[in-house]
N, C-alpha and C positions, 0 to 999 in steps of 0.2 A: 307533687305533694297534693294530697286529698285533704286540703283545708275549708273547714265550715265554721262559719259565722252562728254561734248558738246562744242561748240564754241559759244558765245555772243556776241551781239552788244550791249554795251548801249543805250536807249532811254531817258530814264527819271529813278529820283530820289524819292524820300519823304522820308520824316525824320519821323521814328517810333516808339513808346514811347521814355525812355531817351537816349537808344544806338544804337538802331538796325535801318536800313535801308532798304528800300523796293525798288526794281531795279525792273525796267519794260524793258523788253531788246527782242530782236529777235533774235530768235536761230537756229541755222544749225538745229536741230531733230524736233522741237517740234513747231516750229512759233514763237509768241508772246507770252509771257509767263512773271510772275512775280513773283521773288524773293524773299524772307523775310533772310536779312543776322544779325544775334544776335551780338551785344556788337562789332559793328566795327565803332561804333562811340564815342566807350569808350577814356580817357585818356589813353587806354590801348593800345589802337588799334586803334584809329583817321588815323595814315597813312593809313590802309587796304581800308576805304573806299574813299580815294582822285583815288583808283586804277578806281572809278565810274564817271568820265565825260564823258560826252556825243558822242557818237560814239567811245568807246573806245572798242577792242575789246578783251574778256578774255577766258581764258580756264577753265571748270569750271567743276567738279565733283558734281553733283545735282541729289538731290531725288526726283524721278519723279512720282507724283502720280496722272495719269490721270483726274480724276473727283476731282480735287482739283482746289482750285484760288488761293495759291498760293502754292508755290515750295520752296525747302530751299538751300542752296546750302550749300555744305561740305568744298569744297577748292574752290582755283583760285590761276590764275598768267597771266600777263597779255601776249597777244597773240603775239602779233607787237609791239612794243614801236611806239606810237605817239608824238614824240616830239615836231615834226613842227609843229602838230597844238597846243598842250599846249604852245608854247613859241608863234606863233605868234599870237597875235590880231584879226587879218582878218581872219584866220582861225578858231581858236577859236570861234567867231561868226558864222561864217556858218556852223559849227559843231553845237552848240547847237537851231542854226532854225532847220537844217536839222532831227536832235533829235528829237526836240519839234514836227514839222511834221511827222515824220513815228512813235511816240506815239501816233498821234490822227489819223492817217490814215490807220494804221494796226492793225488789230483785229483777225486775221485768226491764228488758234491756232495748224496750222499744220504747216509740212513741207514744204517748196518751195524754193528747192536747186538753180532754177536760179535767185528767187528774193535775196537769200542771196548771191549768188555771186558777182552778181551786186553791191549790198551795200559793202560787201568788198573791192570789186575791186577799185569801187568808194572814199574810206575811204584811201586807201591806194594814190590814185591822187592827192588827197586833201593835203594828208600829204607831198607829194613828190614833190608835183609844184614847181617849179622854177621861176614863170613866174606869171603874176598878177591873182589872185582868184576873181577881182570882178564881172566877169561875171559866176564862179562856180557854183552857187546855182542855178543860170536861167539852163543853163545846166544840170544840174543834174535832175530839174522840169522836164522839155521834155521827160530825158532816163524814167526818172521813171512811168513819163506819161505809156511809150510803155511796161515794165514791169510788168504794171497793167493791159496791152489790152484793152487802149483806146487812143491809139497813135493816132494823128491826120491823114485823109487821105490826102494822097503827089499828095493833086488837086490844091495847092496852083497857081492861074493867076492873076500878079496885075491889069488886067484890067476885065478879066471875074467871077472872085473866090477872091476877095481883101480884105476878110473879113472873119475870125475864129468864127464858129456858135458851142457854147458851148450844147444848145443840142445834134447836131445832128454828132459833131466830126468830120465836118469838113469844108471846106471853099467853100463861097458860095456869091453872087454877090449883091452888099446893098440892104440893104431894111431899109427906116429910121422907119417903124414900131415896128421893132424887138427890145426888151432889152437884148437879148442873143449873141450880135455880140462884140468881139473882133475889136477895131480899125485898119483901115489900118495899122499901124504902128506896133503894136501887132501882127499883122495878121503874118507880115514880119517877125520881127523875132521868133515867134514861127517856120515857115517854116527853118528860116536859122539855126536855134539849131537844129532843127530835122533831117536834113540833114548832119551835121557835124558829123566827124567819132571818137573824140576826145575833152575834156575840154581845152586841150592848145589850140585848134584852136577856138573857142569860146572865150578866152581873146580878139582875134583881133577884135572883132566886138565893135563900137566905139558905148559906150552909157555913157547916165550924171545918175545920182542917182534917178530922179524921173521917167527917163525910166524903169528901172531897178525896185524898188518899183512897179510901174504899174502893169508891166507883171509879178511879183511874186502874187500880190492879184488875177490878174485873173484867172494862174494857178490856186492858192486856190479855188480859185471860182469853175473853171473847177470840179476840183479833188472834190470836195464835192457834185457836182451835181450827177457824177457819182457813188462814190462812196458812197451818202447815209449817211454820219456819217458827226458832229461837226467837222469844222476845225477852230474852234477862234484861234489862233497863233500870240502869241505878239512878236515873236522875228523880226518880218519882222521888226518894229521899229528901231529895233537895227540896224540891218542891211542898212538901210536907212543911220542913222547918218554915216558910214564907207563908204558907195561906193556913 
């Protein structure tokens, strides 16, 4: 048996004949990769699989068999206790958008030590905030943006450059022909997330709910031009209703 000792993000769940559970998760060794865990949805075992929300991150002894689609895992135990976000509300939501989005935006079945650090590091912010989360998820859009290497260019002028052009990555001075521009106001705070060094400082930037909504579909929008793949994602909804 080809067993390796790895580290997990959950992404996403599905429910699999009567007991088993299929985890779609990103992994420290391997990328994207998914799971098939037997009878942890049994009366038996019911708590084993609650160890599975979203962004949760485990330690996991898994049989790895290259040319497979899915994987099996042997053990777990979970990596970090995330408390703050199962106990709070507003976290808990932007955990399972941010879920729902790097299930549909990650496909890459290899290793990439600085994308998963990110995601950790970021998983652990989240958990640890003190301070308001409702501008978290815009935040985190931007970093991930530039983890991807299609960070915006830092040409941002609100008089010459007052406009974010989603083909061409970056900002660039009206043209009411174009369907590809970013509003002034998007424009702006795309440029001020970008430039912040920090999620706590991103709480201070003063926005109402359908701002916020806004700039999370055109991210989406962004990220799917680029990146070539389905981003339908119903949790922004949810999300709306909270901030």
């Amino acid at each position: 048996m080809n067993y390796k000792t790895i580290r997990l993000i959950t992404l996403h769940t599905l429910k699999y004949s009567e007991s088993s559970l299929l985890v779609y998760a990103y992994t420290d060794l391997f990328g994207r990769q998914t799971y098939l865990l037997r009878g942890v949805r049994s009366a038996k075992n019911h708590s084993a699989a609650a160890h599975f929300f979203p962004l949760n991150m485990l330690d996991a002894e898994v049989y790895h068999k290259p040319s497979a689609n899915i994987q099996h895992i042997k053990e777990f135990h979970t990596a970090h206790p995330l408390n703050n976000i199962r106990a709070n509300l507003n976290k808990s939501a932007i955990a399972l958008f941010l879920g729902e989005l790097l299930y549909k935006s990650i496909k890459e079945e290899e290793a990439n030590d600085s994308l998963f650090r990110f995601l950790a590091e970021s998983i652990h912010t989240l958990n640890d905030l003190t301070c308001s989360v409702a501008n978290f998820h815009l935040y985190f859009l931007v970093q991930f943006c530039t983890r991807l290497g299609i960070a915006p260019l830092p040409n941002y002028h609100p008089d010459h450059a007052p406009h974010f052009d989603v083909t061409q990555g970056l900002f660039v001075p009206p043209d009411p022909r174009s369907d590809s521009l970013f509003s002034r106001e998007e424009s702006l705070l795309f440029a001020q997330l970008s430039a912040l060094p920090s999620a706590a400082q991103a709480a201070s930037i003063p926005l109402n709910g359908a701002q916020r909504h806004q700039f999370v579909l055109q991210i989406i929008r962004y990220l799917h031009y680029h990146l070539g793949v389905s981003l339908e994602i119903k949790s922004p909804e949810v999300l709306r209703q909270l901030f």
